[in-house]
C-alpha positions in Angstrom: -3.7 17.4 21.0 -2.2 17.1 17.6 1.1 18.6 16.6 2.8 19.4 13.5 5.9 17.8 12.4 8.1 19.4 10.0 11.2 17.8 8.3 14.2 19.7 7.1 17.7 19.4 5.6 19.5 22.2 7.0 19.9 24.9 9.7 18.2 27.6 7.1 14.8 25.5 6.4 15.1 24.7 10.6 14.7 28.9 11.2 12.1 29.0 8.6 9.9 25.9 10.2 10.8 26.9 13.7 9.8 31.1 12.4 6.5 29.3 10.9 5.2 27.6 14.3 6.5 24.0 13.6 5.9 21.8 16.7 8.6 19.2 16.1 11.7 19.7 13.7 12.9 16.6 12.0 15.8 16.3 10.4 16.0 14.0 7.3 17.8 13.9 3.9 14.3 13.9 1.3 16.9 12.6 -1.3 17.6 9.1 0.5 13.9 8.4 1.0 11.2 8.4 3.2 13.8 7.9 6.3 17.2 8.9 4.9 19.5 10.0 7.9 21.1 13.4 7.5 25.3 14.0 8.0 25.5 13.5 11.7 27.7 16.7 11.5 24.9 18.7 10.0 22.0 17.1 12.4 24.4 18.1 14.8 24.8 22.0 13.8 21.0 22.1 13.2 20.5 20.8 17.0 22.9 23.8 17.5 20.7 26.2 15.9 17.5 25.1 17.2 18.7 25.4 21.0 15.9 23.7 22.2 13.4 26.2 21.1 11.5 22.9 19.9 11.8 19.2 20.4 14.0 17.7 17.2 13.8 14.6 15.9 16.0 12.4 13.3 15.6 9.8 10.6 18.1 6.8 11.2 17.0 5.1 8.2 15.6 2.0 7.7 16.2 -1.5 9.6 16.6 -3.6 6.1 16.8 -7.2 8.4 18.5 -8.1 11.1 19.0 -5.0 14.2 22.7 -5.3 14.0 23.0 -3.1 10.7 20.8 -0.1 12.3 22.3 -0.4 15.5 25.2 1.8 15.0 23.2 4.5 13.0 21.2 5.1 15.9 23.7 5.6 18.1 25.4 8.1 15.8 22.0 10.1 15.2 21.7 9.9 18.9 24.9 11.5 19.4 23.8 14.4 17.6 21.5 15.3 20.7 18.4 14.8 19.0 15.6 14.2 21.1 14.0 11.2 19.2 15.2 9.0 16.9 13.3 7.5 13.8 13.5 3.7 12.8 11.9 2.6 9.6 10.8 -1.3 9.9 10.2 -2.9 6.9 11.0 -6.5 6.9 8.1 -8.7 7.6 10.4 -11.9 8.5 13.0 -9.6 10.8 10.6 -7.2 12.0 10.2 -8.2 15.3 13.6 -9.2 16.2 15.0 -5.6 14.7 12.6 -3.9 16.8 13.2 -6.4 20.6 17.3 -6.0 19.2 16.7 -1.8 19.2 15.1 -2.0 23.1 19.0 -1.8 24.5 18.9 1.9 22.7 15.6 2.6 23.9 17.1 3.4 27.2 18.9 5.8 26.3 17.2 7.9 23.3 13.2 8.3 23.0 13.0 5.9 19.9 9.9 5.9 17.0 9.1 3.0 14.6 8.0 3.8 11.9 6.0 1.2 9.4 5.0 1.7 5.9 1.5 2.5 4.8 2.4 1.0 1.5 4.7 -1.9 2.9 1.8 -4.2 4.7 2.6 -2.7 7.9 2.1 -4.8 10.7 0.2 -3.5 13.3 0.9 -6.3 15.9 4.9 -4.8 16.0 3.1 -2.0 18.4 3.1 -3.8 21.1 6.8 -5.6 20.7 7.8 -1.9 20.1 5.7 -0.5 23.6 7.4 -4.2 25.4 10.5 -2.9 24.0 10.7 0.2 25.5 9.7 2.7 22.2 8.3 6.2 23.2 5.9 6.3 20.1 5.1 4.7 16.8 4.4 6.4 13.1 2.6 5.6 9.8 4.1 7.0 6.6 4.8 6.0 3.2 8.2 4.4 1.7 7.6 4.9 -2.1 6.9 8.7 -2.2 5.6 8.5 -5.7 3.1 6.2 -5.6 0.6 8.5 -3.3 -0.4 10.1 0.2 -1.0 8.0 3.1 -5.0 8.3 2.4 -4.4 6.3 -0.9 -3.1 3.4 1.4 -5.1 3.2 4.3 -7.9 4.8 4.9 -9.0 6.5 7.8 -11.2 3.7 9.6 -7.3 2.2 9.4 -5.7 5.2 10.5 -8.1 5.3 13.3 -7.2 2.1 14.8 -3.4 2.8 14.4 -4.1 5.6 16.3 -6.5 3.6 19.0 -3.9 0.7 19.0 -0.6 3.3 20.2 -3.1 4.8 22.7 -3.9 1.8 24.3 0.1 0.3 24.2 1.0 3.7 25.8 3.0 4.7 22.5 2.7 8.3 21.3 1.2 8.3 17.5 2.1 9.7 14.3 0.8 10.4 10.9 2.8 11.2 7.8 3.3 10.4 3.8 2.6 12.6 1.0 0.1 14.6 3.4 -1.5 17.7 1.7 -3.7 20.6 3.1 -6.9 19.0 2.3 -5.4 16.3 4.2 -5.0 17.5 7.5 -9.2 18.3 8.5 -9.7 14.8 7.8 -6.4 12.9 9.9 -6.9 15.9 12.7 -10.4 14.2 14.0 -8.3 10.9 14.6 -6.4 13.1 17.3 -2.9 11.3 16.6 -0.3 13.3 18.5 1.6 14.9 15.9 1.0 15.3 11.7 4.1 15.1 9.5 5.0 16.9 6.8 7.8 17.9 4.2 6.9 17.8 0.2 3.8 20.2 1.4 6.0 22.8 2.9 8.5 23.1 -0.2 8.4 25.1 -3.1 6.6 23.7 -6.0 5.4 20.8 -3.4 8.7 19.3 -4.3 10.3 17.2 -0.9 13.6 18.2 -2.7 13.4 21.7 -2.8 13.5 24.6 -0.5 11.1 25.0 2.5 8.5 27.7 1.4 7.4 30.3 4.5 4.0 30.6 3.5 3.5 26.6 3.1 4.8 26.2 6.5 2.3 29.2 7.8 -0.6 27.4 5.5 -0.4 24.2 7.4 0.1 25.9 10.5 -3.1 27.3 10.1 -5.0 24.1 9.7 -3.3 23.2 13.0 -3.9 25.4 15.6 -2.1 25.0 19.0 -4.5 23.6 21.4 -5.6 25.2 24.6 -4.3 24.9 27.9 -0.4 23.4 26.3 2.3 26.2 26.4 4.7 24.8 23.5 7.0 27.6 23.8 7.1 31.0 26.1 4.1 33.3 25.0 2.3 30.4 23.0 -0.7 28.7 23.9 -2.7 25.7 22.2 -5.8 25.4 20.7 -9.0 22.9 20.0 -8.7 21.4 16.8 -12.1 22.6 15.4 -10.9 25.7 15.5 -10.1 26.0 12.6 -13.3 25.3 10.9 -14.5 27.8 13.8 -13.5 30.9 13.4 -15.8 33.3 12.4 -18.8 30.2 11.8 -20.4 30.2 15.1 -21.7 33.7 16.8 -23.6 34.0 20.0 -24.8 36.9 18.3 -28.5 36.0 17.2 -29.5 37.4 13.6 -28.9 36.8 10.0 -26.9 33.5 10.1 -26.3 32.5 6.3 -25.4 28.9 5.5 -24.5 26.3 2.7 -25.4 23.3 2.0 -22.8 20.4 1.9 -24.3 16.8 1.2 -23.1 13.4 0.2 -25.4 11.6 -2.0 -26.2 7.8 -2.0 -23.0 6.7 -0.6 -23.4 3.0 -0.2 -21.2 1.0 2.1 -21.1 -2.5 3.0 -21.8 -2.3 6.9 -21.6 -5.1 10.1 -25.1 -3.8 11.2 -28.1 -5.6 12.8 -29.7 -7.0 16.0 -30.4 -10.7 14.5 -27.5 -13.2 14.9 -27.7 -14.4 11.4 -27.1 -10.5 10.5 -23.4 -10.6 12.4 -21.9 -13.2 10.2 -21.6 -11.3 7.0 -21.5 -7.3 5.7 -24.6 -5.5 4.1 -25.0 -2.6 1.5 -26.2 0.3 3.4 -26.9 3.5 1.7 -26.3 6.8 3.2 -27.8 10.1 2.0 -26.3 13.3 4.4 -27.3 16.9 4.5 -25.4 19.6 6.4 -25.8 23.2 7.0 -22.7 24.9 7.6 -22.4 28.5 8.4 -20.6 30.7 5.8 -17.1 32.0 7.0 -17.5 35.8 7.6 -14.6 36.2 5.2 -13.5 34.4 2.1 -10.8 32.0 2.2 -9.5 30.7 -1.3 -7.8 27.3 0.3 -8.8 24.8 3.2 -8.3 27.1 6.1 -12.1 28.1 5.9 -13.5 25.1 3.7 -16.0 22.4 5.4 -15.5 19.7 2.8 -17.9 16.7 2.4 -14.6 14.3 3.0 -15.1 15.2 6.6 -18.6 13.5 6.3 -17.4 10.3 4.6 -14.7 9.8 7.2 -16.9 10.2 9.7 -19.6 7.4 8.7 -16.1 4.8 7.9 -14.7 5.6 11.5 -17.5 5.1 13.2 -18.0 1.4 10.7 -14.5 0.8 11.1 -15.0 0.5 15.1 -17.1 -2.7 15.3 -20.4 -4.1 14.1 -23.5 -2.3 15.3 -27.0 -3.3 16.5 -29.3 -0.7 15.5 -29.0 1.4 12.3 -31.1 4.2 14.6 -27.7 3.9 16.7 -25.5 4.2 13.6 -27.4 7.4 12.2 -27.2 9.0 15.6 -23.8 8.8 15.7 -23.0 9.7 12.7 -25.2 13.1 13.3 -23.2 13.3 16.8 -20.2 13.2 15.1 -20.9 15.9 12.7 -22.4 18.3 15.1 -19.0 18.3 17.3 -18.0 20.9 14.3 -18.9 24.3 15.3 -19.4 25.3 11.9 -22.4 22.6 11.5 -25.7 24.3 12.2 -28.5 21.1 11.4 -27.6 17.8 9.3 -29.7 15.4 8.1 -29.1 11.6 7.8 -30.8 9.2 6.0 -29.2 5.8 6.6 -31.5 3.0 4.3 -30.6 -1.1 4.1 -30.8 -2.6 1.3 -30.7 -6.4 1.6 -34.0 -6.6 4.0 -36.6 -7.0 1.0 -37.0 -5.8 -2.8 -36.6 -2.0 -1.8 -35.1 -0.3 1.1 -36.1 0.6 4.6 -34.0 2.5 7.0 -34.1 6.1 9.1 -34.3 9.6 8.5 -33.1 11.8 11.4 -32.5 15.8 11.5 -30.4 16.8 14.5 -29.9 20.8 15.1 -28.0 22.9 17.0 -29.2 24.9 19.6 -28.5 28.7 20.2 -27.7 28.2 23.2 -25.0 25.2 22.3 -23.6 27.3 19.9 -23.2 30.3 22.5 -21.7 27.5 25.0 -19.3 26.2 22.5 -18.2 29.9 21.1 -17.2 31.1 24.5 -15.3 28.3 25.1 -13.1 28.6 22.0 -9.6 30.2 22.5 -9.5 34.0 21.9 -13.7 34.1 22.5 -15.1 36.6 25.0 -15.0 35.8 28.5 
């Protein structure tokens, strides 16, 4: 399940956030960077207003070397009654003795590290933060005008951030410069919660005002996730929602589609069954066709767009996780992957190497779904027909 993390300034913006469905309120100060800690006094009157309705948590700042200088600015954010408390680790010589220094805080506030997309980050410091007792770890950007997190990592990266918290039982979060178009790609990842504060302002400025219908846009692309009861009357939702609603009928009929289709993508790939194939990448060339079925209504933003980033993203995760055998294998899953989208009715995926001899040779595969899949996976969707 993914949630949606909003950051705020002030009591005002927390009503409007917590009004818009906000998951998690943050409090931060946008104009002392990417972790500037708000006026205890103020986090503390915002904790007032949100009355528990929703988890809150709070930027600290960042741990510039040794622990001893961020030491007492956690204790004073925790003080405010925050539930979680934000730690921005930047220092690649200090790093891990800020973060084994915090673990006597750790005990007594739920404590996040966050690392820098744009700053190296160090993905070894998540398990010294799990050893040290942190309840979750985030990725986000420290120079906010010099891109979104995508332009940093992408999201093979991403993916094994994600994989890496799983595994050292640290929850997992995504955040920088993110942007509607954004969130379809990071939500696949599954991280447990997608933060977010220039996209919710007016103008897109981080500076300005929270904007209602920015905060219900985003909202929007996150559904809440079935079977989870956030707050008393609502319930949570799949993530392909979404790109569900209104794509897949079990009515039979007219179904009309469009046609979305990356063209001779090529990628250098750790694929092959011969041994002398595993010691170095190849060029591999993709070609991919999907049919997507039309929304029944018209949507003029990403709420009811399939893009073809979704389709890129899906053939660098799945090269991102390892070298594979058979490019049969890595075409499969690629159409696998695709297909888990309810709106996806048949794709198409033509995966061709291009080192073997003086032209190509590869696979062509068409995968479809079935009526009776796309009944199965209709009725199963939140607010479907029993």
């Amino acid at each position: 399940m993914t949630l949606m993390l909003a950051s705020v300034r002030s009591p005002a913006e927390a009503e409007t956030v917590w009004a818009g469905g906000a998951d998690i309120i943050d409090l931060k100060d946008p104009a002392k960077g990417a972790l500037g800690a708000l006026d205890c006094e103020v986090a503390a009157q915002i904790v007032r207003t949100v009355a528990r309705r929703k988890p809150v948590s709070a930027a600290a700042g960042t741990a510039l070397g040794a622990p001893e200088e961020i030491l007492d600015r956690v204790a004073g954010v925790a003080a405010a009654g925050v539930d979680y408390v934000k730690v921005g680790i930047v220092s690649q010589t200090e790093a891990r003795v800020c973060v084994e220094g915090l673990k006597s805080h750790a005990d007594k506030i739920k404590l996040v590290g966050v690392l820098f997309a744009d700053c190296a980050p160090n993905l070894e410091l998540l398990t010294v933060m799990s050893q040290s007792g942190f309840a979750g770890a985030m990725l986000d950007t420290a120079k906010k005008e010099a891109g979104r997190l995508l332009d940093h990592m992408d999201v093979a990266a991403l993916d094994r951030f994600v994989g890496q918290c799983r595994r050292n039982g640290l929850m997992s979060g995504l955040a920088g410069s993110l942007e509607a178009p954004d969130v379809p790609r990071l939500l696949p990842l599954q991280p447990d919660y997608l933060g977010f504060r220039g996209s919710l302002c007016q103008g897109r400025a981080r500076d300005a005002e929270i904007d209602a219908g920015s905060v219900r846009m985003i909202r929007e692309l996150i559904p809440p996730q079935s079977g989870l009861r956030l707050a008393e009357g609502e319930e949570t939702a799949d993530w392909r929602h979404f790109l569900a609603r209104g794509m897949v009928t079990p009515d039979e009929g007219l179904i009309e589609t469009d046609r979305i289709f990356v063209r001779d993508l090529v990628l250098p790939c750790a694929i092959g069954a011969y041994d002398f194939e595993r010691s170095s990448e190849q060029d591999v060339r993709f070609n991919i066709d999907a049919d997507v079925r039309r929304p029944d209504h018209r949507l003029h933003d990403m709420r009811g767009v399939f893009s073809y980033d979704l389709m890129i993203d899906a053939i660098k995760v799945i090269l991102g996780r390892g070298h594979v055998d058979l490019i049969e294998t890595l075409a499969s899953s690629i159409a696998d992957e695709l297909l888990r989208y309810p709106c996806v009715m048949r794709v198409w995926v033509r995966v061709e190497k291009l080192e073997v001899i003086r032209g190509t040779v590869g696979i062509e595969i068409k995968r479809e779904r079935t009526a009776e899949r796309s009944a199965a996976e209709t009725l199963a969707l939140p607010g479907s027909a029993p």
